[in-house]
C-alpha positions as CSV (number, residue, x, y, z in Angstrom):
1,X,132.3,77.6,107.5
2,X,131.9,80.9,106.9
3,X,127.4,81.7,106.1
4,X,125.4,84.8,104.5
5,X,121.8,84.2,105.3
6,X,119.5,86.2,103.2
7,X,116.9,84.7,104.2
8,X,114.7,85.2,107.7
9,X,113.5,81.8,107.9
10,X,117.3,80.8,107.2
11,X,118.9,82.9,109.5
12,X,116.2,81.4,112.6
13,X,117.2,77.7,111.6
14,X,121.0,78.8,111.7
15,X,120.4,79.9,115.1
16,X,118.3,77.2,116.0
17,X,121.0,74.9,115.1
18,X,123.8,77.0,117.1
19,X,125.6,78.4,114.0
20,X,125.1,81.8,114.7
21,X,128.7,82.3,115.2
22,X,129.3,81.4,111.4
23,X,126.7,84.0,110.4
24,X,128.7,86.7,108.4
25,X,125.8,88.5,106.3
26,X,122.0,88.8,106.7
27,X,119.2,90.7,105.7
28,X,117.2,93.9,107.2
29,X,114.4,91.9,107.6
30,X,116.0,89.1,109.6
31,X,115.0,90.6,112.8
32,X,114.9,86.9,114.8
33,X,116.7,86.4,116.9
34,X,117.2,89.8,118.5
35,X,121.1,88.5,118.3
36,X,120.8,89.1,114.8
37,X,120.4,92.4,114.4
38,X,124.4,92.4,115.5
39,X,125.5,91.0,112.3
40,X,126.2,92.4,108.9
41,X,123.4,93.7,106.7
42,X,123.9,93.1,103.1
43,X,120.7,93.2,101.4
44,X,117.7,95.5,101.8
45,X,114.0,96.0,101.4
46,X,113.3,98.8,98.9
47,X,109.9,99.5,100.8
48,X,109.1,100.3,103.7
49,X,105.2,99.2,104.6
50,X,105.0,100.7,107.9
51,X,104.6,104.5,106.4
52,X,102.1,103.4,103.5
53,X,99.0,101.6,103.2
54,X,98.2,98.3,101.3
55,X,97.5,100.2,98.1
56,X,100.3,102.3,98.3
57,X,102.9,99.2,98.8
58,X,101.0,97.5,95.5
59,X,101.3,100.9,93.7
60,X,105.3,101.0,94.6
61,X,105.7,97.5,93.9
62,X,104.6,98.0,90.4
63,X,106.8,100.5,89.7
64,X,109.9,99.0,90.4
65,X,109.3,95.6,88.6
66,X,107.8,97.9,85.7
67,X,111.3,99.5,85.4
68,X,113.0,95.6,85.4
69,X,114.2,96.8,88.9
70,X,114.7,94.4,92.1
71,X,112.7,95.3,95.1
72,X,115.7,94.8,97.1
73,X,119.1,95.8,97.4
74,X,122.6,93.7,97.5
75,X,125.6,94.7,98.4
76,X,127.5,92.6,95.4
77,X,130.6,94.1,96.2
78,X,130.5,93.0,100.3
79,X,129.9,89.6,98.8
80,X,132.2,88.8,96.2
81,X,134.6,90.4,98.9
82,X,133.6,88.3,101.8
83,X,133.7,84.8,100.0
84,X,131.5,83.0,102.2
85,X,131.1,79.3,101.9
86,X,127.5,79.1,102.1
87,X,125.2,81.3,101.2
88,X,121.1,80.4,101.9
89,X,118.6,82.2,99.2
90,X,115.2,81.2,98.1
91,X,113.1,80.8,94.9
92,X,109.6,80.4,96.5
93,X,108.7,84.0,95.6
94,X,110.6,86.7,94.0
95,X,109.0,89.2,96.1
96,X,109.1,87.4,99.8
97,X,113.0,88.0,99.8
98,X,116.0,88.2,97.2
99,X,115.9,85.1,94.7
100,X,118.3,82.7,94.2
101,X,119.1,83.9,90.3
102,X,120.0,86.9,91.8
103,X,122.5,85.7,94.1
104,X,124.0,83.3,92.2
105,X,124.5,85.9,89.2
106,X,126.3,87.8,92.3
107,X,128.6,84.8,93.4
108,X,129.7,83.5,89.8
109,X,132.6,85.8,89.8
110,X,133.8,84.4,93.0
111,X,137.1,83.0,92.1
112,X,135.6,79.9,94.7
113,X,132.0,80.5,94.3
114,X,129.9,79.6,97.7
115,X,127.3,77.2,97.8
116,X,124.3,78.4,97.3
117,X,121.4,76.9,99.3
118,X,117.5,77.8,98.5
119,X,115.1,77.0,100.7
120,X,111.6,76.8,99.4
121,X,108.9,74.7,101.6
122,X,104.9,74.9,100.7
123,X,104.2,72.9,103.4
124,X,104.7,72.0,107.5
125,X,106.5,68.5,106.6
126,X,108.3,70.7,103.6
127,X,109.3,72.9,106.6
128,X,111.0,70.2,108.6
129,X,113.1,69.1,106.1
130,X,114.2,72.1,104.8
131,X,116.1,72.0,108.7
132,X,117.7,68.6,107.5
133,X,118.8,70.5,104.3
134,X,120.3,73.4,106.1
135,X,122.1,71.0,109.3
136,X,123.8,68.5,106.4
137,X,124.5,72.0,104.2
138,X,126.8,72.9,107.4
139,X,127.7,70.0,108.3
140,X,125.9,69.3,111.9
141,X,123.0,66.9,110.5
142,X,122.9,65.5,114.0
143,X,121.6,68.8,115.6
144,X,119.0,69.2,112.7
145,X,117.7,65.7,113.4
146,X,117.0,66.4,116.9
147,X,115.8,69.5,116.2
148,X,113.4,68.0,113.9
149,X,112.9,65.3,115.9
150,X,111.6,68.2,119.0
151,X,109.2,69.6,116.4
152,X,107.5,66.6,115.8
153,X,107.2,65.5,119.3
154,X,105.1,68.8,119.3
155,X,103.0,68.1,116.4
156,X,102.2,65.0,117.1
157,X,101.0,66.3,120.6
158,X,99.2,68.5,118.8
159,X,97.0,65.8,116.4
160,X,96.3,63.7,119.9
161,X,94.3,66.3,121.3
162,X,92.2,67.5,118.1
163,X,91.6,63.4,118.5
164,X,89.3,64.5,121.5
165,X,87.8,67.4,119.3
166,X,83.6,66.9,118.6
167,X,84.0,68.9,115.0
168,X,86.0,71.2,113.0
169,X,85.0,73.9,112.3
170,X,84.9,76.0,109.0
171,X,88.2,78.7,109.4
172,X,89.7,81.1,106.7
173,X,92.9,82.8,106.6
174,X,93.5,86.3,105.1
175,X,97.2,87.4,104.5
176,X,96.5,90.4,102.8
177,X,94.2,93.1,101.9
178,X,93.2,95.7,99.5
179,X,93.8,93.6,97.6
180,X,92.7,90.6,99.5
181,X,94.9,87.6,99.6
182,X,94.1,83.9,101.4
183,X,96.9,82.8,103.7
184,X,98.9,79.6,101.5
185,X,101.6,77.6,101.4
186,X,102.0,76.0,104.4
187,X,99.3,78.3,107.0
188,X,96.6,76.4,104.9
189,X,98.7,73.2,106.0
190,X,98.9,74.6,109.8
191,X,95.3,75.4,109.6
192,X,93.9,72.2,108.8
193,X,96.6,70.9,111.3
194,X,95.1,72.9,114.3
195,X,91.9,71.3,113.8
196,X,90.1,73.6,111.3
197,X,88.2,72.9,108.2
198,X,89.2,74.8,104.7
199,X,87.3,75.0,101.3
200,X,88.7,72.1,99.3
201,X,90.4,74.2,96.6
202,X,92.7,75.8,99.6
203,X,94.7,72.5,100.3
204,X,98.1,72.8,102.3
205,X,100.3,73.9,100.2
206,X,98.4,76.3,98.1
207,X,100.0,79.9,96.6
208,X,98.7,82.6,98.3
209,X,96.8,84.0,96.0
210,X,94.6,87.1,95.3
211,X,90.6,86.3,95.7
212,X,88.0,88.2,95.8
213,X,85.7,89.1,98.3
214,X,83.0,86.2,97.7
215,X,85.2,83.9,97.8
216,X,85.3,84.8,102.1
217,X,81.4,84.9,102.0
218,X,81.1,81.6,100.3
219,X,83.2,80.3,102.4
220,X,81.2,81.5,105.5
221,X,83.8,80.8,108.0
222,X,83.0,80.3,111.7
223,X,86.5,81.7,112.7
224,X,88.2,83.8,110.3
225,X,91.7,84.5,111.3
226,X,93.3,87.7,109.8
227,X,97.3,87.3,110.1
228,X,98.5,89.7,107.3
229,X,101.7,88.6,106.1
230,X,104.8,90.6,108.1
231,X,102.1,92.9,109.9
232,X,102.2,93.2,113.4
233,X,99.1,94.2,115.5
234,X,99.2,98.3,114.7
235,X,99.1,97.3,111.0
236,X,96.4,95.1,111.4
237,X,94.2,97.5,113.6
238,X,94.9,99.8,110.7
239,X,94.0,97.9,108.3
240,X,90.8,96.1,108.7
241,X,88.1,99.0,108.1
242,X,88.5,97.9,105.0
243,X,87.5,94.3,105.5
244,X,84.7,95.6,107.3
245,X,83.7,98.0,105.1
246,X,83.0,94.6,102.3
247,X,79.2,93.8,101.4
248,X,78.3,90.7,103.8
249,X,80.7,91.0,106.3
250,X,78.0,91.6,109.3
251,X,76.6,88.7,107.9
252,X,79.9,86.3,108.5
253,X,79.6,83.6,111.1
254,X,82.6,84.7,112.4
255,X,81.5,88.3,112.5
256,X,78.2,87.5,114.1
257,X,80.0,85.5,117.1
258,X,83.2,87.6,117.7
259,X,85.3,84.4,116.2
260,X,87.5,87.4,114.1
261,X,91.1,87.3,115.2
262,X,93.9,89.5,114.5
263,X,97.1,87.4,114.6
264,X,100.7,89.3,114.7
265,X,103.1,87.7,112.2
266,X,105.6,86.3,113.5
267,X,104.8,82.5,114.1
268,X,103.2,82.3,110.8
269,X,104.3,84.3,107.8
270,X,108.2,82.3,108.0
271,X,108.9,78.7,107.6
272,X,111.3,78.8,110.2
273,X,111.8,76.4,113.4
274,X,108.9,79.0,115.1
275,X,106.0,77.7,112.6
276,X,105.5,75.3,115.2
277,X,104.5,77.7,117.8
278,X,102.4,79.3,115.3
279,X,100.5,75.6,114.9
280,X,100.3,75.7,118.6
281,X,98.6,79.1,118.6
282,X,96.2,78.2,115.4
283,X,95.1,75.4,117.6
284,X,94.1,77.4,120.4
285,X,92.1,79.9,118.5
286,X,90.1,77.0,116.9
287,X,89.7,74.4,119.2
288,X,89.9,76.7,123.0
289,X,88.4,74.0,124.8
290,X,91.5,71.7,124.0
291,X,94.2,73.9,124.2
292,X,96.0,76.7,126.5
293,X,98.9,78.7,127.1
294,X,100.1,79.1,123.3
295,X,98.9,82.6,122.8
296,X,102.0,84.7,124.0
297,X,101.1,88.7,125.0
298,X,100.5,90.6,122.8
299,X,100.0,88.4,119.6
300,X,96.2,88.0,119.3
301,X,93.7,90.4,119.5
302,X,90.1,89.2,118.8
303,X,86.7,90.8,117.6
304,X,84.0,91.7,120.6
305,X,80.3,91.9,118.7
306,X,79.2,93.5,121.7
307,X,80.9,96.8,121.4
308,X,81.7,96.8,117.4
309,X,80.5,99.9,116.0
310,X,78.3,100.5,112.9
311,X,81.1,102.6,111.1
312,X,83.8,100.3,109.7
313,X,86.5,102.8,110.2
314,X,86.1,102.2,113.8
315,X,86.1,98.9,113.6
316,X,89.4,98.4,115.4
317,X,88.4,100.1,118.3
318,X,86.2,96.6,119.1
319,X,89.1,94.3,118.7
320,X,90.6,93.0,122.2
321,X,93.7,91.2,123.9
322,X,93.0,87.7,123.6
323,X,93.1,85.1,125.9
324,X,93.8,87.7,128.3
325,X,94.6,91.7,129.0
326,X,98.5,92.2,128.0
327,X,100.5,95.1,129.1
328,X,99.6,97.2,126.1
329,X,96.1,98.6,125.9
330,X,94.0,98.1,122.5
331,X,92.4,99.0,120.6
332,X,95.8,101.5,119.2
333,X,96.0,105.8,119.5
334,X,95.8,107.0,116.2
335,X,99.7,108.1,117.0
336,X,100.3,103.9,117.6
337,X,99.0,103.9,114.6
338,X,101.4,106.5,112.8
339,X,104.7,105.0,114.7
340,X,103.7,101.2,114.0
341,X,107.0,99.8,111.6
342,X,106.3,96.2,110.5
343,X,109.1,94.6,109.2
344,X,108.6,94.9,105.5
345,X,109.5,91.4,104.2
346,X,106.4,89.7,103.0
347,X,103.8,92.9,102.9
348,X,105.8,93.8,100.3
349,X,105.9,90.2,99.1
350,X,102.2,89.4,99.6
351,X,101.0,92.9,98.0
352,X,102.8,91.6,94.6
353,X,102.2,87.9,94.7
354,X,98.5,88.5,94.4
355,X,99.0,90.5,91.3
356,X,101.3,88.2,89.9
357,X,99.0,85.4,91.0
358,X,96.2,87.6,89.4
359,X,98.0,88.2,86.0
């Protein structure tokens, strides 16, 4: 069986399920794996977040879908060409990663059109059997069942220890900002999972969609976890002035006891076998007392009261390694700052989805 993955998430559960070596096509942003960056790109991002700000992606985004264009680019002709048998897509946002109308307009002239797969999951048990879809689309349900089977086994270890936990307390999510946008789908699943407590109308499984700013001081959270969707650390230094710069947010709970957390990415923003770890980590952050040893390097940085100054521009510079000092130094040079390249997958996905979830 020959595979084009254009989809991250999709081209992780290939791997994790030992297929790589059916893997002829993927995706610029399918960067996991590092194995994967050896095989054939055939679609790309048309925007690249890691040279513009927030407003700038939402201002570029608008312009393309204004025109009736596709924020990303398929190589048709590669496709039709290479035949494969299986090709995995999605349909959960049009902006995340190609859609699946796309792809199947591409493959209809296939004189043996492909499969077409598409994966779309909202939440963690959603997640799990997308893995059973992908292992009896290839033929190897016996190595998605046990790979399901591991995950499980991790989240049920996960549930037994929040058993021991005195309270939950109140968390919020924010995927993206300027304009602001809660963390959905399944993180509002994962957070309730690692022993947090959400505002009802946030229930697992939830779009992630654009809010405004009271809605995060209503909600006076008493950890307020900041993983912007596809942004690594650099972004996120660079973006939360303006966070800080919103009316009330001195006044946060979570602001007033350092309980602000800048989370890298990559655990959380792909329903991919590595959600997991990124329950693992969201259980640390809220419940520290419970759990250890799930907050890789480099992948956390969190908010010291002590040292954060009064201008919100500098804001960044009072945001520390977290559990523990990793071999980079934080807060970022302004030239870290200039050089950081996100991969551009769902910044350029969350930037629209609020205005389409606005409109």
């Amino acid at each position: 069986m020959r595979i084009c993955s254009l989809l991250p998430s999709g081209t992780e559960i290939l791997f994790a399920l030992d297929l790589q070596d059916r893997i002829i096509g993927v995706t610029d942003l399918c960067d996991y794996p590092p194995e994967a960056a050896d095989i054939r790109v055939v679609c790309r991002s048309r925007i690249d977040p890691s040279v513009m700000s927030s407003e700038e992606v939402e201002a570029e985004m608008h312009r393309i879908l204004s025109r009736g264009e596709s924020p990303y680019d398929l190589d048709v002709e590669w496709l039709q060409a290479a035949a494969p048998d299986l090709v995995i897509t999605q349909d959960l946002c049009y902006f995340c990663e190609i859609d699946a109308g796309t792809v199947q307009r591409a493959v209809e002239p296939i004189p043996a059109p492909p499969a077409v797969l598409n994966l779309n999951p909202r939440t963690l048990d959603e997640i799990l059997g997308s893995f059973l879809e992908v292992g009896n689309s290839c033929a190897v349900p016996e190595r998605a069942c046990q790979l399901v089977a591991g995950l499980k086994e991790r989240i049920e270890t996960v549930a037994a220890k929040l058993d021991r936990a005195p309270s939950r307390p109140a968390v919020f999510s924010i995927e993206g900002v300027n304009p602001l946008v809660i963390g959905g789908h399944w993180v509002t699943d994962l957070l309730i999972r690692a022993g947090g407590r959400l505002p009802q109308r946030f229930a697992p499984g939830c779009p992630a969609e654009r809010i405004p700013w009271e809605d995060v001081v209503a909600a006076q959270p008493d950890k307020l976890y900041i993983d912007l969707c596809s942004s690594d650390l650099a972004r996120s230094v660079r973006e939360i002035p303006w966070l800080a710069a919103q009316p009330g947010w001195n006044d946060l709970p979570a602001v007033r006891s350092g309980e602000v957390y800048l989370i890298d990415h990559s655990t959380l923003s792909r329903p991919g076998p590595r959600v997991v770890d990124g329950l693992e980590l969201l259980a640390q952050l809220t419940h520290p007392d419970l759990f250890e040893g799930h907050v890789p390097p480099d992948t956390v940085l969190k908010l010291d009261p002590a040292i954060a100054p009064n201008d919100p521009d500098l804001i960044g510079e009072a945001f520390k390694p977290w559990p523990a000092a990793t071999p980079h130094s934080y807060p970022l040079s302004s030239a870290d700052l200039h050089d950081c390249q996100p991969p551009a997958a769902c910044v350029a996905h969350s930037q629209v989805c609020r205005t389409t979830n606005a409109a």
